[in-house]
C-alpha positions as CSV (number, residue, x, y, z in Angstrom):
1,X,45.4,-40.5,-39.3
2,X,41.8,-41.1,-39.0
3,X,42.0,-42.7,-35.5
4,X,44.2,-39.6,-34.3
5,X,41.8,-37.5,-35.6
6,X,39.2,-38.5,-34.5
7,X,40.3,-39.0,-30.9
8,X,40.9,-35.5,-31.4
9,X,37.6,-34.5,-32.1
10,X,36.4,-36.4,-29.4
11,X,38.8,-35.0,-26.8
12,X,37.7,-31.3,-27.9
13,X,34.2,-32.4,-27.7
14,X,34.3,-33.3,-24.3
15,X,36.3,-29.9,-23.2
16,X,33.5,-28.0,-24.9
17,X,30.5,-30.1,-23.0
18,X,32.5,-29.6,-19.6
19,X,33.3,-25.7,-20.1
20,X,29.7,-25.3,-21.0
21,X,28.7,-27.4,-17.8
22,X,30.7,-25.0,-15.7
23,X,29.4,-21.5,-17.4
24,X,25.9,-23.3,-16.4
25,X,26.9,-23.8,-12.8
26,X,28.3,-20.4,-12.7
27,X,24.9,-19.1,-13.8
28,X,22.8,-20.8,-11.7
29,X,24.7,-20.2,-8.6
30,X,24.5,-16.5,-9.1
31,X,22.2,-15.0,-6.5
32,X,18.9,-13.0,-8.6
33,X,18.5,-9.6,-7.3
34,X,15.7,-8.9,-4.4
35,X,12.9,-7.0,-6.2
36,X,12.2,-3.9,-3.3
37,X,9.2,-4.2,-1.5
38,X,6.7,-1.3,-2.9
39,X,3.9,0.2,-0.8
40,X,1.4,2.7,-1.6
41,X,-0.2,5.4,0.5
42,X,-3.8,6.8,-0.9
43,X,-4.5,10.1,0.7
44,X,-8.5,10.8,-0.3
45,X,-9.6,14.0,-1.1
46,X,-7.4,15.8,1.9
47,X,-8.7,19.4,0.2
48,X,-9.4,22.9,2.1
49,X,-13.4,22.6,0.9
50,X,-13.6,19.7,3.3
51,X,-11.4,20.9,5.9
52,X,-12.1,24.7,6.6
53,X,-14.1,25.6,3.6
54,X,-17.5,25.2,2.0
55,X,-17.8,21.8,3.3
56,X,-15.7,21.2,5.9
57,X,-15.6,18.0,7.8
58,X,-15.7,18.4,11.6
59,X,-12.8,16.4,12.7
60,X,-10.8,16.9,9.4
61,X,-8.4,19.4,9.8
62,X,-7.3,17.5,13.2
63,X,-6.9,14.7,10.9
64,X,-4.9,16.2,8.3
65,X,-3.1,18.1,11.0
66,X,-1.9,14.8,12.3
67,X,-1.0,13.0,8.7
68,X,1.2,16.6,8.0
69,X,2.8,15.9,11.2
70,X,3.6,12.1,11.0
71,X,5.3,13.1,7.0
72,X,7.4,15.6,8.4
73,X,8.4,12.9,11.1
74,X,9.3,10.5,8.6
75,X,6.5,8.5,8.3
76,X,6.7,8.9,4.2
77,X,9.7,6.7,4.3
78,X,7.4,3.4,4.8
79,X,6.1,4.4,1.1
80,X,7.6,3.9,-2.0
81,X,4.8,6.2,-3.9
82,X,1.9,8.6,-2.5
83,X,-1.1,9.1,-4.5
84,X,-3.3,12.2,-3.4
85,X,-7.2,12.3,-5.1
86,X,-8.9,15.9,-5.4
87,X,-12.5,16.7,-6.1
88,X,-12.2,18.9,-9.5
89,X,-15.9,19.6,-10.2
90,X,-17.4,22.1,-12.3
91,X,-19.2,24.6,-11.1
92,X,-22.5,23.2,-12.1
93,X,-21.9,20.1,-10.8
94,X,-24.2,17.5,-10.4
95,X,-23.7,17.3,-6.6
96,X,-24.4,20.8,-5.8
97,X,-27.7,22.2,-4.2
98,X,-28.1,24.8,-6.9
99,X,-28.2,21.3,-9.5
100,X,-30.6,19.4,-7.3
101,X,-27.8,17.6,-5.6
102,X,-27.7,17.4,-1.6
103,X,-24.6,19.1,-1.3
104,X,-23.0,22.9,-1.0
105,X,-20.5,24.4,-4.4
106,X,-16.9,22.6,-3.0
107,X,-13.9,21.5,-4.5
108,X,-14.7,23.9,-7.9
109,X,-12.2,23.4,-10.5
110,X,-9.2,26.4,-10.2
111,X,-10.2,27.8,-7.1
112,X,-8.8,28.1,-3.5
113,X,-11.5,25.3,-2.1
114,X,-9.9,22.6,-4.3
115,X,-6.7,23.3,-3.2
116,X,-5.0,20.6,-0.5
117,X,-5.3,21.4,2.8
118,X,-1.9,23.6,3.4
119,X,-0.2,22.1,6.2
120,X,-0.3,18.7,4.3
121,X,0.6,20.5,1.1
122,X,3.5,21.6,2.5
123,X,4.6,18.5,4.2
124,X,4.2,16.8,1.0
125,X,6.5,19.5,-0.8
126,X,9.3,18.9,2.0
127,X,9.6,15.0,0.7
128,X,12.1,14.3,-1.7
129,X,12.8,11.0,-2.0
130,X,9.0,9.1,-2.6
131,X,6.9,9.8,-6.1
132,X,4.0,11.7,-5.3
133,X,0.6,11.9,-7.5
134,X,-2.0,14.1,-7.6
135,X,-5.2,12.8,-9.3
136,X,-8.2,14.7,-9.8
137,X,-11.9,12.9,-10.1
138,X,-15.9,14.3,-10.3
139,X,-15.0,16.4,-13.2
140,X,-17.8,16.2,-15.4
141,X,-20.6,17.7,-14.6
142,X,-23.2,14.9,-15.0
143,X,-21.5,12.3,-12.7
144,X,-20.4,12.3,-9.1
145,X,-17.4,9.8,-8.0
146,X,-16.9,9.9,-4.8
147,X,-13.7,7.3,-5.4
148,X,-11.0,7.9,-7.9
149,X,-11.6,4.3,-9.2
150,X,-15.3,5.5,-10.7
151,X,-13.2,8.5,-13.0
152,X,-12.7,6.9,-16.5
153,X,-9.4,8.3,-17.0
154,X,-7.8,8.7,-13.7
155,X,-9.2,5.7,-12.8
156,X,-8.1,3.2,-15.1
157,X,-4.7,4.6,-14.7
158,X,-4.5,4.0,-11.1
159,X,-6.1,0.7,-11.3
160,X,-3.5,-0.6,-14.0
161,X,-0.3,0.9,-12.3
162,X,-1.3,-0.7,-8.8
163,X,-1.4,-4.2,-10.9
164,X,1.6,-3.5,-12.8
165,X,3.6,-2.7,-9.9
166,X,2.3,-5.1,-7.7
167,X,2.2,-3.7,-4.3
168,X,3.0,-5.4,-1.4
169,X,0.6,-3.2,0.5
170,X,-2.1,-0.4,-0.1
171,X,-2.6,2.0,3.2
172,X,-5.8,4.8,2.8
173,X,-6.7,7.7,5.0
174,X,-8.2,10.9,4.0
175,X,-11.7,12.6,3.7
176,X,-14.2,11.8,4.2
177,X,-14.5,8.5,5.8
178,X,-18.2,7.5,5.4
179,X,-17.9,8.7,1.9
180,X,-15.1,9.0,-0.5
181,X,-12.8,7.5,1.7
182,X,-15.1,4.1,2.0
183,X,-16.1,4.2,-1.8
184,X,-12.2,4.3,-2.6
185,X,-11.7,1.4,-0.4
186,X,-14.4,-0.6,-2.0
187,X,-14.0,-0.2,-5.5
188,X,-9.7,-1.3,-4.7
189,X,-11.2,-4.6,-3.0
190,X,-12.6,-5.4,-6.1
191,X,-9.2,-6.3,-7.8
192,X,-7.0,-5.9,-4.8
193,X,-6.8,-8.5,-1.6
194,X,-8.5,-7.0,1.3
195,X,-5.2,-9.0,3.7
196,X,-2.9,-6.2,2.3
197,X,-4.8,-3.5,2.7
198,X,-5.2,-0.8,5.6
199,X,-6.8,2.0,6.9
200,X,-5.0,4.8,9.2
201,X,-7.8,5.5,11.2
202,X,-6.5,8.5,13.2
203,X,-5.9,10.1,10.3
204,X,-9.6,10.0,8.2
205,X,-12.8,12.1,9.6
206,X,-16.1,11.2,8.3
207,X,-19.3,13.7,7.6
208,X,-21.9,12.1,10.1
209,X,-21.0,8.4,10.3
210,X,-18.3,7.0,12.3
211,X,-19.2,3.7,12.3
212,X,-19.5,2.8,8.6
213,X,-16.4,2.4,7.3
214,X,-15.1,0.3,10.3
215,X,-18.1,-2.1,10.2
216,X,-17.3,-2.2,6.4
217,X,-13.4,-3.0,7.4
218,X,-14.6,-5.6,9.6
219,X,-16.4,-7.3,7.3
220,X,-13.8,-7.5,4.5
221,X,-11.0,-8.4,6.5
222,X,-9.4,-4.8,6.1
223,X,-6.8,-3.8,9.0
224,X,-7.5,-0.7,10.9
225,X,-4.1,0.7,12.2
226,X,-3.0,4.3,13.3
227,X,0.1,6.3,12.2
């Protein structure tokens, strides 16, 4: 009885070993799903102030024009989110003339100037299918931050969410280029590789300088491209 037994033992054994063998192979062979590809677009600052208002940008509402038209064309479906900065500032603001700053009241918090330029607002409304964020930043009134990465709050979030999703790619345009468009992009070089990085040039307009932000592009290894 012992022998039969424990040839029976054995034999049980051995189907156990295999059938776990095969559950194994059946795992293993099973295909892991394809993580999708994200990409983030970074409109700066695309706000009425610095299009037709208080501190409007020559070449910006051709610019914005331009970016409203390439959404409604589809060219939002390339993204998988859309993060649009604001100016918010107070009205005593640290940047403004009346403060001993260098430039005009714009972009005052709850008031028609801070507003998004309207043609791009309502492109942006029309898209349905991408997750679209509006962050504000310069909105205390001791500190000017001219990138959305120098706002404590906004800025931390931003920073973390872009690690935590892990973007394939980053792609900024905006307003204005030799300003908040170039501090945005330097302060995402810092913990983001300049290779996946890009910067739609036909769709920024800079304040006096032209020449800045590609020179500063150049340099880093940032690629210029055009929507």
């Amino acid at each position: 009885m012992k022998k039969y037994f424990f040839g029976a033992m054995m034999l049980l054994a051995v189907l156990a070993f295999t059938g776990c063998g095969n559950n194994n192979q059946k795992t293993n062979d099973q295909k892991k799903p394809e993580m999708t590809a994200q990409h983030l677009l970074i409109i700066v600052d695309p706000q009425i102030d610095f299009t037709t208002g208080s501190l409007a940008v020559a070449k910006g509402p051709e610019a914005m024009d331009l970016l409203s038209t390439k959404l409604n064309e589809g060219l939002y479906k390339k993204f998988t989110k859309i993060v649009v900065t604001q100016d918010f500032h107070p009205a005593n603001h640290c940047s403004f003339v009346e403060q001993g700053g260098v430039f005009p009241p714009h972009c005052v918090q709850n008031t028609e100037g801070a507003n998004v330029y309207p043609k791009l607002q309502e492109a942006l409304n029309n898209i349905k299918d991408v997750n679209i964020e509006y962050l504000t930043k310069g909105d205390k009134a001791d500190k000017e931050e001219f990138s959305i990465f120098q706002n404590e709050k906004n800025g931390n979030y931003l920073n973390e969410h872009i690690k935590l999703t892990e973007y394939n790619s980053i792609t900024i345009c905006g307003i204005a280029s030799d300003y908040c468009v170039l501090e945005t992009l330097k302060d995402l070089l810092v913990f983001y590789p300049a290779e996946k990085v890009s910067v739609a040039m036909n769709c920024v307009a800079s304040v006096a300088d032209d020449e800045v932000l590609p020179a500063y592009m150049q340099e880093h290894g940032v690629k210029a491209i055009t929507f």
